[in-house]
LUMDO-512728 format. One record per residue (C-alpha): residue number from 1; residue in one letter; chain; x, y, z. Coordinates in steps of 0.5 Angstrom, whole numbers, plus 500, padded with zeros to 3 digits. Example, Ala and Ser with C-alpha at 12.3 -4.5 7.8 and 13.67 -1.06 7.14 Angstrom:
2
SEVO pos code unit  xx  yy  zz
SEVO   1    a    A 525 491 516
SEVO   2    s    A 527 498 514
This chain:
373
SEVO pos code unit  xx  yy  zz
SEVO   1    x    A 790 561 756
SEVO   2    x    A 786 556 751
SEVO   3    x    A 780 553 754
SEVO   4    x    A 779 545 753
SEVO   5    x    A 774 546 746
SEVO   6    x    A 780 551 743
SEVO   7    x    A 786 546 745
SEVO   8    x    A 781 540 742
SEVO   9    x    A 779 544 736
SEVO  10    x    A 788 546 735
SEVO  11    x    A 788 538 735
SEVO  12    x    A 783 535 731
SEVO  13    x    A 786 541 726
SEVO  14    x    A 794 538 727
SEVO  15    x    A 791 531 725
SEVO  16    x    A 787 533 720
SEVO  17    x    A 794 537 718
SEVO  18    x    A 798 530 720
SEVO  19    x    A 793 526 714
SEVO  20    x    A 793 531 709
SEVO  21    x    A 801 531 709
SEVO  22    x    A 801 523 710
SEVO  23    x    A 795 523 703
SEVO  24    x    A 800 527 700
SEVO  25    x    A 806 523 701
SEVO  26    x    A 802 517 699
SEVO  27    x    A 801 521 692
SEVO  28    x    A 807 523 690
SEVO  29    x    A 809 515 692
SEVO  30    x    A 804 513 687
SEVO  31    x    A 806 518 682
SEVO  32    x    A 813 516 682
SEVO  33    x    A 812 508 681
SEVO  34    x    A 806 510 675
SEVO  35    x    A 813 513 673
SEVO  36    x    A 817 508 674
SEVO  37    x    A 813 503 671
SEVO  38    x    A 811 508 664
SEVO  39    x    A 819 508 664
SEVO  40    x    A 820 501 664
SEVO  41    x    A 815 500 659
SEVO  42    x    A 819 505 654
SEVO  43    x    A 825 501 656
SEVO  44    x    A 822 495 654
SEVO  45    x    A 819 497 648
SEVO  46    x    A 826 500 645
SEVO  47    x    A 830 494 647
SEVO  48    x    A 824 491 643
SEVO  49    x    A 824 496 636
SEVO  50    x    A 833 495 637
SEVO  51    x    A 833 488 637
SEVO  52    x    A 828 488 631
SEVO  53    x    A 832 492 628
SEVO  54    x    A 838 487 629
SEVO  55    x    A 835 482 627
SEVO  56    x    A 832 486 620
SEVO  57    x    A 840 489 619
SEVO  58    x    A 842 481 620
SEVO  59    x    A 838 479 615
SEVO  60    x    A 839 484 610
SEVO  61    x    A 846 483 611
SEVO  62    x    A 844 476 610
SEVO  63    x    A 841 478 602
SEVO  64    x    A 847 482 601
SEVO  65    x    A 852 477 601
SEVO  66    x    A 848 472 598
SEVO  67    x    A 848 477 592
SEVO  68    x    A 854 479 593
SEVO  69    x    A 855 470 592
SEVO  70    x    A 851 470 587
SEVO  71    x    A 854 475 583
SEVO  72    x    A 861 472 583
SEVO  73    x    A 858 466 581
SEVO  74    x    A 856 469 575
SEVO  75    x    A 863 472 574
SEVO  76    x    A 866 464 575
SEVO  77    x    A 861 462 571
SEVO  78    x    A 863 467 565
SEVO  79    x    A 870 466 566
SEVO  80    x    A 870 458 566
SEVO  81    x    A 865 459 560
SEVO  82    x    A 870 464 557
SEVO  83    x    A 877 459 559
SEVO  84    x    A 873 452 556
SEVO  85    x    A 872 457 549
SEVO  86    x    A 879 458 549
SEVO  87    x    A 882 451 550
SEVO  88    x    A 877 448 546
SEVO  89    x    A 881 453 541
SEVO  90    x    A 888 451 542
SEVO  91    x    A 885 444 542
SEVO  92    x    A 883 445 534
SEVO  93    x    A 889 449 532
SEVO  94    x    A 893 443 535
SEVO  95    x    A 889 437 531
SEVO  96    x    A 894 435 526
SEVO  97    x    A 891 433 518
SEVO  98    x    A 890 425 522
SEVO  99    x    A 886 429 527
SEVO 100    x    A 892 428 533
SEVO 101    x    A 896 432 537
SEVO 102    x    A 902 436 534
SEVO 103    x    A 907 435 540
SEVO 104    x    A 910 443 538
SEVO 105    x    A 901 446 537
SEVO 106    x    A 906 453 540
SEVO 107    x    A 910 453 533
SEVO 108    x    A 905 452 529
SEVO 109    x    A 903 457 525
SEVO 110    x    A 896 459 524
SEVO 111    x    A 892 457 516
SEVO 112    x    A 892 461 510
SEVO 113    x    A 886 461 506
SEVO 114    x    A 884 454 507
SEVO 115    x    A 888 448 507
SEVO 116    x    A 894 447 502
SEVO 117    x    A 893 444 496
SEVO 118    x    A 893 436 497
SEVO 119    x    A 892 436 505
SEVO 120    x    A 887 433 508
SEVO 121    x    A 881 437 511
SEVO 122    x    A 882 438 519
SEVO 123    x    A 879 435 523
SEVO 124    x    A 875 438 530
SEVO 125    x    A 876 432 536
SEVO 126    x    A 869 432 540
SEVO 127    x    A 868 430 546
SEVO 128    x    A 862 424 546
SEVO 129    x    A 856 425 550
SEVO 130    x    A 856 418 555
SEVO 131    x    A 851 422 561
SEVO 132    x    A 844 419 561
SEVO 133    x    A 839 424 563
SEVO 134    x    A 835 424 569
SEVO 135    x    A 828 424 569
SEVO 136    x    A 822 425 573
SEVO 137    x    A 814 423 574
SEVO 138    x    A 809 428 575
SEVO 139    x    A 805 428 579
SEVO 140    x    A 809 426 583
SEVO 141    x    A 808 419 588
SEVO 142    x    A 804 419 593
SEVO 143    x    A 797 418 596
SEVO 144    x    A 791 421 591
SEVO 145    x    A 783 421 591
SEVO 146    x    A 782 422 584
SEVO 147    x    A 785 419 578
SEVO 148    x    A 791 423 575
SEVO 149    x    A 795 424 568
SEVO 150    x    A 802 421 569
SEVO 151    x    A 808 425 565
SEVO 152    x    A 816 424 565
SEVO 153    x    A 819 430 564
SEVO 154    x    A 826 428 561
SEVO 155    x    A 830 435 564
SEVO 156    x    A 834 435 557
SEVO 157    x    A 831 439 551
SEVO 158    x    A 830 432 546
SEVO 159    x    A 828 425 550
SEVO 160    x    A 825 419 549
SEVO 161    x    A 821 418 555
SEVO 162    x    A 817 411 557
SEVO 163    x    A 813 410 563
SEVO 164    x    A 809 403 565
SEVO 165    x    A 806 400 570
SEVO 166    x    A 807 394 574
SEVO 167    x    A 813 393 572
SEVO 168    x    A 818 396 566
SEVO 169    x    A 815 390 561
SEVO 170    x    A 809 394 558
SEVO 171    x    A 812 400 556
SEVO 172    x    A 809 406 553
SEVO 173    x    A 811 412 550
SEVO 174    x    A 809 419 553
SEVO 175    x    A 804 419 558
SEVO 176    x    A 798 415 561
SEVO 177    x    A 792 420 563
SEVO 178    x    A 787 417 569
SEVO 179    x    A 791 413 572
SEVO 180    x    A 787 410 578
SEVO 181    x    A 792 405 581
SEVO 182    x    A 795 403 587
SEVO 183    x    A 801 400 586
SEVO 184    x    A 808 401 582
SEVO 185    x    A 810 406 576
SEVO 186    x    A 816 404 572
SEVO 187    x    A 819 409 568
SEVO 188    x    A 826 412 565
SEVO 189    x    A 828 417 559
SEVO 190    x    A 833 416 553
SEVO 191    x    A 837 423 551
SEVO 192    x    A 837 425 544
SEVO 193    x    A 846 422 544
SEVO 194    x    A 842 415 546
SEVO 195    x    A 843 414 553
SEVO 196    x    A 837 412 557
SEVO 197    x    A 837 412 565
SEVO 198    x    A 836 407 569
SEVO 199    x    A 828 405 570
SEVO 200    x    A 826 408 577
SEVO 201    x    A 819 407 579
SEVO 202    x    A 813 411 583
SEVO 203    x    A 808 408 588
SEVO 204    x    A 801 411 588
SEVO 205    x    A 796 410 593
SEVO 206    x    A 789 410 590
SEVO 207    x    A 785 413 595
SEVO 208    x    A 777 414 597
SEVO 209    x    A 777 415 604
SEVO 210    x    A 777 424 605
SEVO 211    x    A 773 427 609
SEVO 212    x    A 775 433 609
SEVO 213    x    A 773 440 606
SEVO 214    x    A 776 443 599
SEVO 215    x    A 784 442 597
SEVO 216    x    A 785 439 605
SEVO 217    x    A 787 432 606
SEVO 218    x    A 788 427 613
SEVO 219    x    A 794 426 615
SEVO 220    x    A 795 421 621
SEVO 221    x    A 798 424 627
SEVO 222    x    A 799 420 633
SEVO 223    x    A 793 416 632
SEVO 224    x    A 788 421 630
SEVO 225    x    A 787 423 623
SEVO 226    x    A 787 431 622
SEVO 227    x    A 785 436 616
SEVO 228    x    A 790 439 613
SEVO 229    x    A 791 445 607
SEVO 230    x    A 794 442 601
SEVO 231    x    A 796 449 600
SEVO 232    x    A 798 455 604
SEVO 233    x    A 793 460 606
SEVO 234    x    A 789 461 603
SEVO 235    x    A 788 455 601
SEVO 236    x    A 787 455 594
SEVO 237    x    A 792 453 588
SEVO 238    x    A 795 458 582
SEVO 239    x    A 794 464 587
SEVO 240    x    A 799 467 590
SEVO 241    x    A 799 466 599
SEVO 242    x    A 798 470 604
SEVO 243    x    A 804 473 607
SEVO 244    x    A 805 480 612
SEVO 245    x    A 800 477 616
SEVO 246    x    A 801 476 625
SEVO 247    x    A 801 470 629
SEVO 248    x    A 794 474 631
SEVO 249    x    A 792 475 625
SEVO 250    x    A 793 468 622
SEVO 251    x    A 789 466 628
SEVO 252    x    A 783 469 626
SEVO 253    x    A 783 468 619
SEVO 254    x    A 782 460 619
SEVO 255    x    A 778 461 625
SEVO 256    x    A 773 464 620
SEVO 257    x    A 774 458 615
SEVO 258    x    A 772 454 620
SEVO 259    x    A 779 452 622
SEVO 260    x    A 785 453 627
SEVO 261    x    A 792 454 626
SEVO 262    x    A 796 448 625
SEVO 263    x    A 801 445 631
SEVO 264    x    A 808 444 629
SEVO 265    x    A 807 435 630
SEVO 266    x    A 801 437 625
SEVO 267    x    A 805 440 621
SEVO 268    x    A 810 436 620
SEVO 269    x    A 807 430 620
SEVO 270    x    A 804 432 613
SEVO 271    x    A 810 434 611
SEVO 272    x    A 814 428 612
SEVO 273    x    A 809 423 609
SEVO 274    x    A 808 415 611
SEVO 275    x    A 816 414 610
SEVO 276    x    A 818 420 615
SEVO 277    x    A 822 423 610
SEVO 278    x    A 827 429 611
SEVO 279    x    A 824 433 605
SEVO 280    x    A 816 432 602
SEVO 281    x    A 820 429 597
SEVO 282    x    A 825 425 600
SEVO 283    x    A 831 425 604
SEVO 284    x    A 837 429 600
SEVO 285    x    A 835 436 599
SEVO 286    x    A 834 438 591
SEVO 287    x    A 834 445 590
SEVO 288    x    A 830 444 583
SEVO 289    x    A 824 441 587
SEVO 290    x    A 821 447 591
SEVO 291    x    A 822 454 590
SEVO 292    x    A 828 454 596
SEVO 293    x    A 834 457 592
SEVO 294    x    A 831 464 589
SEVO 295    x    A 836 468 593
SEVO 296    x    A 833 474 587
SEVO 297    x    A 826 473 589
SEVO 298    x    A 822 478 592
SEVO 299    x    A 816 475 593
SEVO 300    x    A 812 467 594
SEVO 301    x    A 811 462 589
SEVO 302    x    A 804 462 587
SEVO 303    x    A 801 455 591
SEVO 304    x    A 802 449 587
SEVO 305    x    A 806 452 583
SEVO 306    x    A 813 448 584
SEVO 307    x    A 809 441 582
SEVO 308    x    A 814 437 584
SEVO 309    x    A 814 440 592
SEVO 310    x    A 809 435 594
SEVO 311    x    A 808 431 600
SEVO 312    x    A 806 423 600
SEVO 313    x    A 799 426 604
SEVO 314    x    A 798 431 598
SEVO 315    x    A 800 438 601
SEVO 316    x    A 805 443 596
SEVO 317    x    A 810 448 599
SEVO 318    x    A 812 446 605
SEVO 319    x    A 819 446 603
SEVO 320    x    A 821 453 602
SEVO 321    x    A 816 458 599
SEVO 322    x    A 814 462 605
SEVO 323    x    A 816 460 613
SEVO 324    x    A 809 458 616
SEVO 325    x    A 806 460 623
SEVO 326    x    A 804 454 627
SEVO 327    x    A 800 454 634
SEVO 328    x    A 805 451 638
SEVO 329    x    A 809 456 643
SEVO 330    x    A 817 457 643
SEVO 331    x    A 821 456 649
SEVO 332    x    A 822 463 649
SEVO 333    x    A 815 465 653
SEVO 334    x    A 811 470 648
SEVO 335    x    A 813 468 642
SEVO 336    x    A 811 461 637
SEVO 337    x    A 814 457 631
SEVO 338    x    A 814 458 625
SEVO 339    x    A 815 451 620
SEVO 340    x    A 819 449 613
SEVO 341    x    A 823 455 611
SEVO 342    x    A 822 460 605
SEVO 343    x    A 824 462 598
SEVO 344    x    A 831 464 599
SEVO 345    x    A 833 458 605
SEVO 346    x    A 836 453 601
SEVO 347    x    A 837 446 605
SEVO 348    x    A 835 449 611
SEVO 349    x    A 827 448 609
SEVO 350    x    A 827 441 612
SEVO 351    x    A 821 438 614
SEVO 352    x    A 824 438 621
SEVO 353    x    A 826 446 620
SEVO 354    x    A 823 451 625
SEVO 355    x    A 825 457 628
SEVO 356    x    A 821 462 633
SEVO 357    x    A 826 468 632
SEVO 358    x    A 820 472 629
SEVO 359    x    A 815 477 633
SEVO 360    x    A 808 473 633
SEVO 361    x    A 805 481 633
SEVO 362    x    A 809 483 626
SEVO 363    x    A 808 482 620
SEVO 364    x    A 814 479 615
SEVO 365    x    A 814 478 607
SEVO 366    x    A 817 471 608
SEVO 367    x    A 811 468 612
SEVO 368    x    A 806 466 612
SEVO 369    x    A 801 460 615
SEVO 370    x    A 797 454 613
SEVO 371    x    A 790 451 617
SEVO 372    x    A 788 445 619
SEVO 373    x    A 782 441 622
């Protein structure tokens, strides 16, 4: 028979069993939710990776069809091309020796060698060309703080151009270099067949009130001025823009310039200018304006390279060229607007155009970003 210190020692031994059980159990409880959670985790990282690689099919499903578009616009192209040369044809062999029309063209017979002896020559029906042409100024209206070299260009091969200033009674020929005026420039063109356009006229407003850095201008956003690049990072006219980079990324490198990422308000009202216009140049979209409409383009313009993309406040290339990041949050948690569109989104690169279906984390050829202060 057991004495009293043995049964206290068979005791303390089956507490101690008890605990070590009961710590074990505790282990292998937590083990099991470090798995769980690790398996979450992996779950959520490939629904992740799946509905990116959604979206990358989409979009190359998306430039498929553009080309697929493109090409048979070439081929509607060629074969209207091909059916006006025919028409014009049938049109020549139908002309009589007066120049009109025979009411039976299908019996007449093709010409020898030349025109019978005593017969007129034939003569070709021509179609006059009445349409004036449809010039632009450049650089284009808006606000400036240094004097500028006023041009028109015509958009035909031969024009007249004329450009005046205050009104359309002092005209000159060709251009007008430092211009350092506010106020109205009128101008128009006449083609090469004597047609001349409408005079159209471009307000400047002369300024001298920045005090921003380098190629950045102030814009008026609620009541306060803010800073803001004329040109996409890095800020720089001529060289080509900074895409492939993240939102973190993008973050941090106008934190270095001594800058921070715009917010989509900021942005806009840059892009929309004193008039809050749809576009930075106005409120029909023109795909000759900005570089919108390169549907075979693998990469960016160079900053400032489409002249014409200007907005009244000076910032280029914020209409299409490259979707650029902001600073304001998405409704979707996690994720941020991207602002303008790129070089492939046609009328869809409005001032007012945002989208947040980019992961902040990624890095994308057709985005990229621009700073303020």
């Amino acid at each position: 028979m057991k004495t009293d210190p043995e049964k206290k020692e068979d005791e303390e031994e089956k507490k101690k069993g008890r605990r070590r059980f009961l710590a074990l159990l505790i282990i292998i409880f937590l083990l099991l939710l470090l798995f769980f959670l690790f398996q979450w985790k992996i779950n959520e990282r490939n629904d992740r990776l799946a509905a990116e690689q959604r979206a990358y099919e989409a979009t190359l499903r998306q430039q498929a069809f553009e080309l697929a578009v493109e090409k048979a616009q070439k081929i509607a192209d060629s074969v209207k091309r091909r059916a006006d040369s025919i028409r014009e044809d049938s049109l020549r062999k139908a002309l009589d020796t007066e120049g009109e029309v025979s009411p039976l063209p299908a019996m007449r017979e093709p010409p020898k060698e030349g025109p019978p002896q005593g017969t007129a020559p034939t003569t070709v029906a021509t179609v006059a060309d009445s349409l004036p042409p449809q010039p632009s100024i450049l650089p284009p209206a808006g606000r400036y703080y240094k004097p500028v070299n006023l041009r028109v260009e015509c958009g035909e091969p031969k024009c007249d151009t004329e450009i005046s200033i205050g009104d359309s009674l002092n005209a000159v020929m060709g251009k007008i270099e430092n211009y350092n005026k506010t106020g109205r420039v009128y101008f128009r063109a006449t083609d090469s067949a004597g047609n001349a356009s409408p005079w159209e006229a471009a307000a400047y407003d002369m300024a001298s009130d920045n005090n921003c850095a380098e190629n950045s201008y102030p814009v008026s956003v609620k009541g306060k001025i803010v800073c803001v690049d004329a040109y996409e990072f890095p800020n720089k006219a001529g060289e080509k823009p900074r895409n492939m980079v993240s939102h973190d990324l993008a973050n941090r490198l106008c934190e270095n310039a001594g800058k921070r990422l715009c917010s989509v308000e900021e942005w806009q009202a840059a892009c929309r200018g004193n008039s809050n216009s749809r576009y930075p140049y106005g409120n029909s979209y023109n795909q000759t304006k900005c570089a919108t409409d390169m549907k075979s383009a693998k990469e960016p313009n160079r900053s400032g390279f489409a002249e014409h993309c200007r907005s009244y406040y000076g910032m280029y290339d914020m209409s299409g060229n490259l979707w650029e990041w902001t600073s304001t949050p998405a409704q979707r948690e996690g994720l941020f607007l991207v602002a303008g569109g790129a070089w492939n989104t046609q009328n869809a690169s409005s001032c007012a155009e945002t989208k947040f279906s980019f992961y902040p984390q990624n890095e994308y050829p057709f985005v990229g970003f621009r700073c303020c202060l």
